[in-house]
N, C-alpha and C positions, 0 to 999 in steps of 0.2 A: 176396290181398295187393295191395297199393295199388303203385302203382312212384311213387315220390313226385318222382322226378328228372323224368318225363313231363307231373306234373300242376305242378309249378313251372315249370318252361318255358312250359305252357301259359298259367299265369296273368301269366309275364310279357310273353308275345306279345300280351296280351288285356288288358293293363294300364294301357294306356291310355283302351280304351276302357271297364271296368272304374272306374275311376276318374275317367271323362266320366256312366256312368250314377248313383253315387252322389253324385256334384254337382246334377244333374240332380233325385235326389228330394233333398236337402237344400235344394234353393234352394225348392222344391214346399212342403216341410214348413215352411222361411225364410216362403214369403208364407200358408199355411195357419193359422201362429204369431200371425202380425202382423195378419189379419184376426179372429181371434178375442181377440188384444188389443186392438183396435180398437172392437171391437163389448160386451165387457165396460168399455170405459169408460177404458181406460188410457191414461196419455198417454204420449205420443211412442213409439207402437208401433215403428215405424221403426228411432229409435234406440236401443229396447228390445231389440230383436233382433240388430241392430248391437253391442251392448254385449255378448252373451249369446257371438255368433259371434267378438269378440277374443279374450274370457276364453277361449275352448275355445279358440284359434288359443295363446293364450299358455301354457295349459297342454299344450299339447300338443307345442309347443316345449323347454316347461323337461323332459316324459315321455322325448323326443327326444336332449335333451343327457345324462338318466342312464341310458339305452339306450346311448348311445354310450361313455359310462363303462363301463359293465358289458364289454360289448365287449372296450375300451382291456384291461380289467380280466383278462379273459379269455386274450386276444393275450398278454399278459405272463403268464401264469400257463403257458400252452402254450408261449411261447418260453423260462421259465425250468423247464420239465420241473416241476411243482409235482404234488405226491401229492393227494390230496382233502383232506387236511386243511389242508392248506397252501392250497389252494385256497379253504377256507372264512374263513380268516385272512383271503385278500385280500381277498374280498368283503365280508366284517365291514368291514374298513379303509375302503373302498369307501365303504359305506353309512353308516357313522360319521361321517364328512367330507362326506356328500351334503345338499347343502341343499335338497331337493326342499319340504321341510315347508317352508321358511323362502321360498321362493320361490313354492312355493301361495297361500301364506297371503299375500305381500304381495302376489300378484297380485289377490286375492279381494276386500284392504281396498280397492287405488286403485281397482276397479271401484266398490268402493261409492262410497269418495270422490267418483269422476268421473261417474259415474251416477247410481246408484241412490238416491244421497241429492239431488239435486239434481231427478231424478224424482219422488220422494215429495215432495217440496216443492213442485213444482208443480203438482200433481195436489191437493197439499192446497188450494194456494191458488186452483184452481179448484174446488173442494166447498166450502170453506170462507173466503173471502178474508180473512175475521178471524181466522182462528185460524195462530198461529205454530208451525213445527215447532221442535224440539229439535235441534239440532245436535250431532253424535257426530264430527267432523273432528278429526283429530289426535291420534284415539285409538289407542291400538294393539291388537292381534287380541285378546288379552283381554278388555281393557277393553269391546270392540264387546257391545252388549245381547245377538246372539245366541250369544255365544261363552262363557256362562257358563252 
């Protein structure tokens, strides 16, 4: 048997550095990314990567706030003595009112908004300086070409 209360302790005494060595290969994997977009022709690898690392910071953030929900969720189900089913009630409730979908999804569209359309734009107009892209601005998650 594992004694789990030993090896959490341990990972929190080591959590630092723990969380020093996986920054360490992300920023690695960060310039391994940017060199290979670089090299296949893409523009602005830089802030290709940059854009890639907010969206994951912003999602990761919204993961963050219904983890903490869940929690919140929990705490009142344990301080209101709740049976399981009653328990399943809250979390139904919970998840009913969570706007995780609605907060993905508009993180997803202003990435495109503020990047990636603005990228493919100019990457066209250095392949092609005649040809115009199509513009898909102030559409919403539907409407977007690959959401259908």
């Amino acid at each position: 048997m594992y004694d789990y209360q030993k090896i959490a302790k341990a990972l929190i005494r080591n959590a630092d550095e723990i969380v020093t060595a996986i920054d360490r290969y992300i920023a690695k994997k960060d310039e391994d990314l940017k060199k290979t977009l670089k090299a296949e022709g893409y523009t602005n690898p830089d802030g290709t990567v940059d854009a890639i690392n907010d969206l994951e910071e912003t999602v990761a953030g919204i993961l963050a706030d219904q983890q903490q929900d869940l929690l919140n969720t929990l705490k009142e189900a344990e301080e209101a003595g709740d049976t399981g089913e009653q328990l399943k009630k809250r979390i139904d409730t919970m998840l009913e009112n969570d706007s995780i979908q609605d907060d993905v999804t508009d993180a997803a569209v202003s990435m495109y908004d503020d990047t990636v359309e603005p990228l493919a734009t100019e990457y066209i107009q250095e392949v092609e300086p005649d040809m115009q892209g199509e513009s898909h601005r102030g559409l919403k998650h539907g409407e977007l070409p690959w959401a259908n």
